[in-house]
Backbone bond lengths (Angstrom), bond angles and torsions (degrees), N, CA, C in turn:
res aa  C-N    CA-C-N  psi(-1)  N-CA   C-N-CA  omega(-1)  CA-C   N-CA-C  phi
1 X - - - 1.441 - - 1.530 110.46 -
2 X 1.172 116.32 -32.87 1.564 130.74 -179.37 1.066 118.07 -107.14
3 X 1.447 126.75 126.59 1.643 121.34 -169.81 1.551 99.86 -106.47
4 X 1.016 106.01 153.39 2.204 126.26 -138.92 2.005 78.73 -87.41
5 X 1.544 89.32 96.96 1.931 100.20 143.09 1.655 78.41 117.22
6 X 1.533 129.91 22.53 1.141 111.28 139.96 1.785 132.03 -74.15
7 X 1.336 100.59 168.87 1.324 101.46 177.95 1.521 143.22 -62.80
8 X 1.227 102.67 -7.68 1.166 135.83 -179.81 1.425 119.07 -72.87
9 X 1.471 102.36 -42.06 1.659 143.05 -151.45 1.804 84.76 -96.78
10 X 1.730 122.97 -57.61 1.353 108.59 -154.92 1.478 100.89 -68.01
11 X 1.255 111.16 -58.73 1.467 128.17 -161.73 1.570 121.71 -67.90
12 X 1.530 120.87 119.70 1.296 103.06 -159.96 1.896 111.52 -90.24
13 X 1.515 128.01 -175.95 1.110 89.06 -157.91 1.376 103.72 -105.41
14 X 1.782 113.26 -141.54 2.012 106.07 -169.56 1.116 109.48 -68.25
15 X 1.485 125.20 -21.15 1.361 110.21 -174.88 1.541 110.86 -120.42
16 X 1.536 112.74 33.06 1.727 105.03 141.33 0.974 82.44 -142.09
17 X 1.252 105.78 -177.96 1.576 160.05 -137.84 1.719 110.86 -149.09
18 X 1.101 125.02 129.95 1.885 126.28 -176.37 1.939 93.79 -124.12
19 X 1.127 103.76 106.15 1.655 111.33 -163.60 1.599 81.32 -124.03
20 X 1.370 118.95 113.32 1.577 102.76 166.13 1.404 130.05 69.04
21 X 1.299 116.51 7.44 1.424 121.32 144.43 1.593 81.57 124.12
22 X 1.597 110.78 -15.64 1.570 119.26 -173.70 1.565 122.63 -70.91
23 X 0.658 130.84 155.23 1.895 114.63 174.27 1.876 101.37 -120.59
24 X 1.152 118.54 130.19 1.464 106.55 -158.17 1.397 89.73 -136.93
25 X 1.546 131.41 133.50 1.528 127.12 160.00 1.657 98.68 -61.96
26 X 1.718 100.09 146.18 1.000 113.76 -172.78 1.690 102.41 -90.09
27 X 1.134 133.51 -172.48 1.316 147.21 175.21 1.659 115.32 -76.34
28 X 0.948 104.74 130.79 1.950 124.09 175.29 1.663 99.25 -33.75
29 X 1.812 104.43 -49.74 1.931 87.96 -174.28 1.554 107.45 -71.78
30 X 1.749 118.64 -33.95 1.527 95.27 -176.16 1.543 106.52 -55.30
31 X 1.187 134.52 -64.49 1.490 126.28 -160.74 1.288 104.32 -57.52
32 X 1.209 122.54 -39.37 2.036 119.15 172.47 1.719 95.55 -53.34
33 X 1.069 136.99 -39.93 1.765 135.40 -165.40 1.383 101.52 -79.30
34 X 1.364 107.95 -48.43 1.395 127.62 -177.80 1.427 113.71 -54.50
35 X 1.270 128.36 -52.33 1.432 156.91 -165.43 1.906 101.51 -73.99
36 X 1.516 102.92 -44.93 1.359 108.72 -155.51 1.643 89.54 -79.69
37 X 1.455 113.14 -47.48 1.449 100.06 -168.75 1.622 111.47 -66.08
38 X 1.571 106.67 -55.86 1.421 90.77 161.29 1.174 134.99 -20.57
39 X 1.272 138.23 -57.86 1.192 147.96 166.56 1.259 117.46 -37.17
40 X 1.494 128.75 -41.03 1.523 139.29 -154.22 1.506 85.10 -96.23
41 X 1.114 110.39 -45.27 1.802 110.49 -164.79 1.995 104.20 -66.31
42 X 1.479 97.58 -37.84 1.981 83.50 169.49 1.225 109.35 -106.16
43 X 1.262 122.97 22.18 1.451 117.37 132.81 1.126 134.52 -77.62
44 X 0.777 118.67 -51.08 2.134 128.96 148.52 1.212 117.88 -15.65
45 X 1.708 91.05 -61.05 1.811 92.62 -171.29 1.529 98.66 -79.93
46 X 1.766 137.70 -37.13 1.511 111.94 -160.38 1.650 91.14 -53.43
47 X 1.741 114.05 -47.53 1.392 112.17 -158.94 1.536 115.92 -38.79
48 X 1.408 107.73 -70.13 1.494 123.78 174.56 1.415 117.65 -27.34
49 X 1.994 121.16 -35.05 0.890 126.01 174.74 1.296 118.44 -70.75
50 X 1.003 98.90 -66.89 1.968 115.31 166.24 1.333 103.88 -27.54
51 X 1.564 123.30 -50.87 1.549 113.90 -169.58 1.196 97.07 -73.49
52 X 1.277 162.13 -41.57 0.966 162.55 -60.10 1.607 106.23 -161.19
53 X 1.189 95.20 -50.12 1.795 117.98 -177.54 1.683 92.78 -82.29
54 X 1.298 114.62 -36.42 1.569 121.92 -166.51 1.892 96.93 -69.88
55 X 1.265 105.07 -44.45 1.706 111.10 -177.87 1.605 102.81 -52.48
56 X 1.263 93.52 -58.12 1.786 116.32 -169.13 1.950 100.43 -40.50
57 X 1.642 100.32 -54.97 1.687 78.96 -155.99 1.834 90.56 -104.96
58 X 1.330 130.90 31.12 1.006 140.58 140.38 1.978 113.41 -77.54
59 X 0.751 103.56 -35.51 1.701 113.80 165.60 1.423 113.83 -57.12
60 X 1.436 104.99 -74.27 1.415 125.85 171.46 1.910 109.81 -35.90
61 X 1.165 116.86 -53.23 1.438 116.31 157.80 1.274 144.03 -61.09
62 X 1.091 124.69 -9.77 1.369 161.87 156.33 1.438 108.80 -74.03
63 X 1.513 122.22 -59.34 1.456 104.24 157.64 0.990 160.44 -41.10
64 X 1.788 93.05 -41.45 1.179 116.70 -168.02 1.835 118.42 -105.91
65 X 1.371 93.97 26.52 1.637 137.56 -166.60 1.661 90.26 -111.92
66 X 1.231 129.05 -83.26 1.036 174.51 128.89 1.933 104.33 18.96
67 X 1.483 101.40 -63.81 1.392 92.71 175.61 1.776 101.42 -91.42
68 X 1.170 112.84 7.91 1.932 107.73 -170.40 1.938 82.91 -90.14
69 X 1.104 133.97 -57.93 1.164 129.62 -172.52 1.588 106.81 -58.94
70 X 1.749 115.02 -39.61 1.597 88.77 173.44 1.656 125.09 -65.59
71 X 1.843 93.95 -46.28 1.638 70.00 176.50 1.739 134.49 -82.76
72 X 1.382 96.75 16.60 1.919 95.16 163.99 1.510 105.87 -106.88
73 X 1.225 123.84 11.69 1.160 112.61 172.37 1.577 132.15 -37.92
74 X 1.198 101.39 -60.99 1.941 121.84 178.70 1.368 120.24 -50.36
75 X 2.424 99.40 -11.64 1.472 107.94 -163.68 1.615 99.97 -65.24
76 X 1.357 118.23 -32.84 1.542 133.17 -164.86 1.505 108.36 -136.17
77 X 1.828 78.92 147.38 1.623 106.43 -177.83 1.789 116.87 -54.56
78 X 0.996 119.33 123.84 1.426 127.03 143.72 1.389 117.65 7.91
79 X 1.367 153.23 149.57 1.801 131.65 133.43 1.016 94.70 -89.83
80 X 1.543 138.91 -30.84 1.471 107.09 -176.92 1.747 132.41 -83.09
81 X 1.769 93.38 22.58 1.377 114.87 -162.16 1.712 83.25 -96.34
82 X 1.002 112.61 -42.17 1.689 131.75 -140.56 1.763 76.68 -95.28
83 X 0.870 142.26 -86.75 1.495 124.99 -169.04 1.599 100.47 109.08
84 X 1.262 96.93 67.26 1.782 103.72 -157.16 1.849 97.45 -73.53
């Protein structure tokens, strides 16, 4: 599946370690450290998304706000017609 001196092939993966030509499982806290930041990092991003999508159809409402007042505009008078 992997052709010899891909990247896949050099680098060993999250849960060993190549120390000395050796490949060694690493320790319970790296993958607990490992695991935790991971975690924070796609939490970040769903968040960022969520805000993001939240901006988006907060926009979208605002438009559609936006063109409802232009076309009822003509429904009502001016105030600066009215001389309040």
């Amino acid at each position: 599946m992997h052709q010899p001196g891909s990247i896949a092939e050099e680098l060993p993966s999250t849960s060993e370690i190549a120390v000395g030509g050796e490949v060694k499982k690493p320790d319970t806290q790296t993958d607990k450290t490992f695991s935790r930041c991971h975690s924070i990092v796609l939490t970040e991003d769903d968040y960022k998304q969520t805000i993001s999508e939240t901006y988006q159809k907060r926009l979208q409402n605002l438009r559609k706000e936006l063109n409802y007042i232009s076309e009822t505009d003509w429904m009502y008078e001016s105030l600066d017609k009215k001389g309040i």
